[in-house]
N, C-alpha and C positions, 0 to 999 in steps of 0.2 A: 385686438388681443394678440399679444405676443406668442410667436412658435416657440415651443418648449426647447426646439433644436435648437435653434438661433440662440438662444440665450444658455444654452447649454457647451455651444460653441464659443462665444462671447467669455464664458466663465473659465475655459481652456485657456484662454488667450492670454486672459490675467494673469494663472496662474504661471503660464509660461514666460510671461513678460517680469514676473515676481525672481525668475532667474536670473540669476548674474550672468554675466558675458563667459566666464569661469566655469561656473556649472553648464552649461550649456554643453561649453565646447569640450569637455572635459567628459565628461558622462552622457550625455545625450545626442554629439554629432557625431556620423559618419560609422554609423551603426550596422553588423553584417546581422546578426542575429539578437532576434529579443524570445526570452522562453518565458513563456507564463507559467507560471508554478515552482513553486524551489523548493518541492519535495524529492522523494528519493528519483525520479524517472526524470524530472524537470534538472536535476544535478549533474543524473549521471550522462543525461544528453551532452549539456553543456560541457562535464568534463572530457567525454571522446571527442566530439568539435574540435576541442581545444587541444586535444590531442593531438588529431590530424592537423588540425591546421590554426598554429600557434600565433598565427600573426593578424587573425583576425578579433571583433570587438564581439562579444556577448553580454547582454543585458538580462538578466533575470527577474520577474517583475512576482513579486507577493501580493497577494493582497493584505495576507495576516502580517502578526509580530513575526509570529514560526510558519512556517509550513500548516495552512489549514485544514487540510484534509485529512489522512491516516498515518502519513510520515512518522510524523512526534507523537502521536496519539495509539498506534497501535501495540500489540503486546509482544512483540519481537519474536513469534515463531518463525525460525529457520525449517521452514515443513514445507512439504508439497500434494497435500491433502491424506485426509482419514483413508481408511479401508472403505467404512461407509460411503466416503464424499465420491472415491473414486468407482464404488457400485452405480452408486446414484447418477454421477456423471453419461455411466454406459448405458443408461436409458436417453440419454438427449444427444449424444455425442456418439461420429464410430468411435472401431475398438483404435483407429489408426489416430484418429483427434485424442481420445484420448492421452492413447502414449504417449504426442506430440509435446500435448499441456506438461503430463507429469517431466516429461526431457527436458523442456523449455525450465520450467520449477527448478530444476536438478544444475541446468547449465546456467541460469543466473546467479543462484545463491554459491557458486563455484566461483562465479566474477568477482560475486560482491566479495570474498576471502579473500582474492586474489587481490583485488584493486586496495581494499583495505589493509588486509590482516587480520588475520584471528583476536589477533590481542588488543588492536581498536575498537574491536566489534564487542569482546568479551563472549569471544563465541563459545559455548559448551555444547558436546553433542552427547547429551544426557540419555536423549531417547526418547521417542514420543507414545501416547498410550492413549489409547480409545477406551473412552470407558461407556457401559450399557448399562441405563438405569433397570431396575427391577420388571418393570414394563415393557422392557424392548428385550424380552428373552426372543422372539423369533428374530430379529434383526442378526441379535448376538451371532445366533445359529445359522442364518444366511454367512452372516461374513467368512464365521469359520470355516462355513463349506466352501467359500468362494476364496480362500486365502491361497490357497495352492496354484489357482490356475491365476490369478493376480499379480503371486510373487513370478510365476513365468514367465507373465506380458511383460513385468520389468526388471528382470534379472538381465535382460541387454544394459538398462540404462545403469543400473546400479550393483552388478556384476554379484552377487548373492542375494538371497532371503530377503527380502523388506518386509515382514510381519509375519507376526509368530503370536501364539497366546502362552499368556504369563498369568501367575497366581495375585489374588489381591495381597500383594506384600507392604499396600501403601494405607491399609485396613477401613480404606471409605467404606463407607455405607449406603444400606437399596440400592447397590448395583448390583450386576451378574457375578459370579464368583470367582472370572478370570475378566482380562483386559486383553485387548490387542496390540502390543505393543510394534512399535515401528523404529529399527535398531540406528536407521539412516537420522532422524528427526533431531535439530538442536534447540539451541536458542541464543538470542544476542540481546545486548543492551540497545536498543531503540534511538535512544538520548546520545549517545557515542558515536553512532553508529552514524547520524545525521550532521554532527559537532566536527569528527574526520571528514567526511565529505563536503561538509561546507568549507573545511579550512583550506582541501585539496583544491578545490577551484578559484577561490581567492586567490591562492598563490600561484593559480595560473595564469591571474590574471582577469578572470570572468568577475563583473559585476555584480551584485545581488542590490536588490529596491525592496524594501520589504514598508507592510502599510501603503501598496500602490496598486488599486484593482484598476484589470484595465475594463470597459466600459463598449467598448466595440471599437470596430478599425474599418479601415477603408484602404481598398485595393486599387493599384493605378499599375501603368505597365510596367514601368522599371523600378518600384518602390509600393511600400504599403505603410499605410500611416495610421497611427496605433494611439488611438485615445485613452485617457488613463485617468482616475481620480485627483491626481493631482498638475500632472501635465501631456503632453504629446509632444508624440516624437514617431521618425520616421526609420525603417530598417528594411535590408534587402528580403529577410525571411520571417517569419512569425512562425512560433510553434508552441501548439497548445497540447499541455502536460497537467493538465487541471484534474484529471480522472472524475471522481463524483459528482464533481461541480463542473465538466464540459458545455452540458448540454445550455448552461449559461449563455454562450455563445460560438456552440458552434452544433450542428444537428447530424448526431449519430446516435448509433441504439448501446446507448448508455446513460442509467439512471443512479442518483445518490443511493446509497445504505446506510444507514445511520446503526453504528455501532455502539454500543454505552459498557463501560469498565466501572470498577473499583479495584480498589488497594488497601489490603490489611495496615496496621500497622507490625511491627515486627511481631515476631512471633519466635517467644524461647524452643531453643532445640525444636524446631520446623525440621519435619523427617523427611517430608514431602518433595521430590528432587526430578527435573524433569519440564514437557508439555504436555497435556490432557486435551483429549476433546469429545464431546458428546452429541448426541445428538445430530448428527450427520456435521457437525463440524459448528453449529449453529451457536456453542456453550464451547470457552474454553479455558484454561487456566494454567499455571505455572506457579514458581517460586522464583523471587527475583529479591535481594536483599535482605533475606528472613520474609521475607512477605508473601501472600499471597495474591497474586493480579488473577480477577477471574475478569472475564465479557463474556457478551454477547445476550440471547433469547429476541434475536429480531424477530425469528419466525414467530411471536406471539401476536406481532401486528404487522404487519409487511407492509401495509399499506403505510401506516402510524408512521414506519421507521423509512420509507421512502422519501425524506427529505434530508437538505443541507443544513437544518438549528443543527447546533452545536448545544444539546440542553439533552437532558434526562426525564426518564417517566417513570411515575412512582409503579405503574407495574412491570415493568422490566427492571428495575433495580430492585425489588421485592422478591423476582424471581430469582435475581442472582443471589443475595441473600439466602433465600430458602437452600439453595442449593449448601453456598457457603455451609450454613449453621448443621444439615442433617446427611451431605453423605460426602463434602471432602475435608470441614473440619468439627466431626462431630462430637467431638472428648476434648478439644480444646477452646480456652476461651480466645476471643478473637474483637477486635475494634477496627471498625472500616476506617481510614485515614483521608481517602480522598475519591471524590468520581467523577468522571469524563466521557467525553465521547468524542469520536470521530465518522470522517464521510469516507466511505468509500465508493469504487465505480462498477456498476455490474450492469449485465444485460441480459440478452439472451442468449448468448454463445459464451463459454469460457476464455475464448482467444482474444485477447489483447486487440484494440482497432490501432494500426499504426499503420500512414496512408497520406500521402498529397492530396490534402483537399482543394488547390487552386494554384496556379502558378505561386504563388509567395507563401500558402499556407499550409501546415503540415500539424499531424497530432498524433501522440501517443495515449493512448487513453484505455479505460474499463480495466483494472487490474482484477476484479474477480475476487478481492480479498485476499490476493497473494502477491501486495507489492513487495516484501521486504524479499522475498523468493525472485520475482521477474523484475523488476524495479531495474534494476541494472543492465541485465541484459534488454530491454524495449529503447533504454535510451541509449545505448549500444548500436539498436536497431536504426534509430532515427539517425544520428550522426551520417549512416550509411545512405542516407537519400542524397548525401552532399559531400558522397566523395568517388560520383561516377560508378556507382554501383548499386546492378539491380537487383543483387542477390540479400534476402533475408533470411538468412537459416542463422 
């Protein structure tokens, strides 16, 4: 009986042997760094690397077409959690982790502006707005009461007010009869926002392989050799940027989220301007091209949604629906256009794992549903393991 290895190494061999002398030496030799995942954290790694130090090779290995995980799939809030999310937070979290997270939130999406630009990103800072359904009147009433001493944990970071209650001037329905809005909150185009960043590294130079999962590696003293779907290849660092999908191959306490969206089609004179969110942050939605992008209702099966398909289920997409039809667009008519989902990485703690797992291996990982906020600043973080410095602030 043949070993499954053996023949699976055999099939490496081929595949590699299928290469030209060209490709080889061209893309595959003499490799300083390979990053797995070429989402937003796996990019913006490889673009400070390349920063710092211009003269070396970075390989980026996809498994998707695009970016699999949240990158291209999420719904572009520039936020750094609800009122709710950051109450909820202060029962697992101190008051000191807390501020830490919201700071962290605050100083990436500040990179991500700065490395990009407003106007690649299509940033607007519309304003974001918690809304309470009819049911969550005592919620409502915690937050309110808790909004003052909130806004004073983070009037350092954001030097005024971050939440205030406003009238329902956006006329949903079965909520409370005020929202909390959040004056700091924006939003960005997703799809742009991924298209600048991939272009920025191209022309740095850094490689992207997209359609190449890698499959497991093997570590040696001066080198680590890195098995892949369609070939292997050897590199002085490996660094894993996978987030939802880590636990793949590599063992830390971070587990998939499976998030599921739609998309209206357009929608004449849409009044609706801004980011929402409900439900401790679980339910959220926007305006983006006359449309409306609603997600989310994981917490209806947590379990269910604790995986990497990439597929939808008909009660969670019923829930967002119901919502859709009766309290954010209840006087208008409306046609869903298209639905999706993504993975995201969460665990038990809010903070980001970024850490030397072995002499050659390194990972950024568990963004907590706030990559498009830390995304930049973690791969920021990791650059820093490889340039003689132990500080991560």
């Amino acid at each position: 009986m043949s070993n499954p290895l053996s023949f699976s190494l055999k099939k490496i061999v081929v595949l590699t042997m299928n290469l030209s002398y060209w490709e080889q030496k061209t893309w595959l030799t003499n490799v300083d760094y390979v990053v797995v995942g070429s989402g937003i954290v796996g990019l913006s790694t490889a673009l400070h690397l390349k920063i710092k130090q211009p003269n070396t090779k970075i390989i980026i290995l996809e498994k998707g077409l695009f970016p699999q995980g949240a990158s291209t799939k999420n719904a572009g809030f520039a936020c750094f959690g609800s009122l709710s999310e950051i109450l909820k937070d202060l029962e697992s979290h101190s008051e000191s982790e807390v501020i830490e997270l919201v700071s962290q939130r605050h100083k990436g999406l500040n990179l991500l502006r700065t490395t990009l630009g407003d106007d690649a990103l299509c940033y607007q800072q519309l304003g974001g707005y918690e809304l309470f359904l009819e049911k969550d009147e005592l919620l409502f009433d915690t937050c309110s009461q808790k909004m003052k001493e909130i806004n004073s944990l983070l009037k350092p970071i954001f030097k005024g007010d971050v939440f205030s209650n406003v009238s329902n001037h956006f006329n949903f329905h079965r909520i409370q009869n005020q929202y909390i809005r959040n004056q700091f909150e924006g939003q960005i185009d997703t799809g742009k926002m991924m298209q600048v960043l991939i272009k920025r590294v191209q022309e740095l130079g850094v490689i992207i392989l997209n359609n190449t999962k890698v499959e497991r590696y093997f570590e040696h003293s001066d080198k680590i050799s890195i098995q892949t779907s369609r070939f292997e290849l050897s590199a002085s660092k490996l660094i894993f940027t996978t987030n939802g999908f880590a636990k793949q191959l590599i063992n830390e306490d971070v587990q998939p989220a499976r998030a599921q969206v739609l998309i209206t089609k357009p929608i004449d004179n849409l009044h609706i301007k801004g980011t929402f969110h409900l439900d401790f942050g679980y339910y959220y939605f926007r305006n983006i091209d006359n449309r409306i992008l609603l997600g989310g209702g994981r917490n209806l099966d947590i379990e269910g949604e604790t995986t990497t398909e990439l597929a939808q289920t008909k009660k969670i997409q019923q829930s967002l629906e119901n919502l859709l039809t009766h309290t954010i667009l209840p006087e208008t008519n409306y046609e869903i256009e298209q639905r999706w989902s993504g993975i995201m990485g969460v665990g038990s703690k809010k903070k980001p794992i970024i850490k030397q797992l072995s002499e050659h291996v390194y990972c950024g990982v568990r963004m907590g549903g706030m990559g498009v906020a830390i995304g930049s600043l973690i791969g920021k973080k990791i650059s820093n393991f490889f340039n003689n410095s132990s500080s991560f602030s």
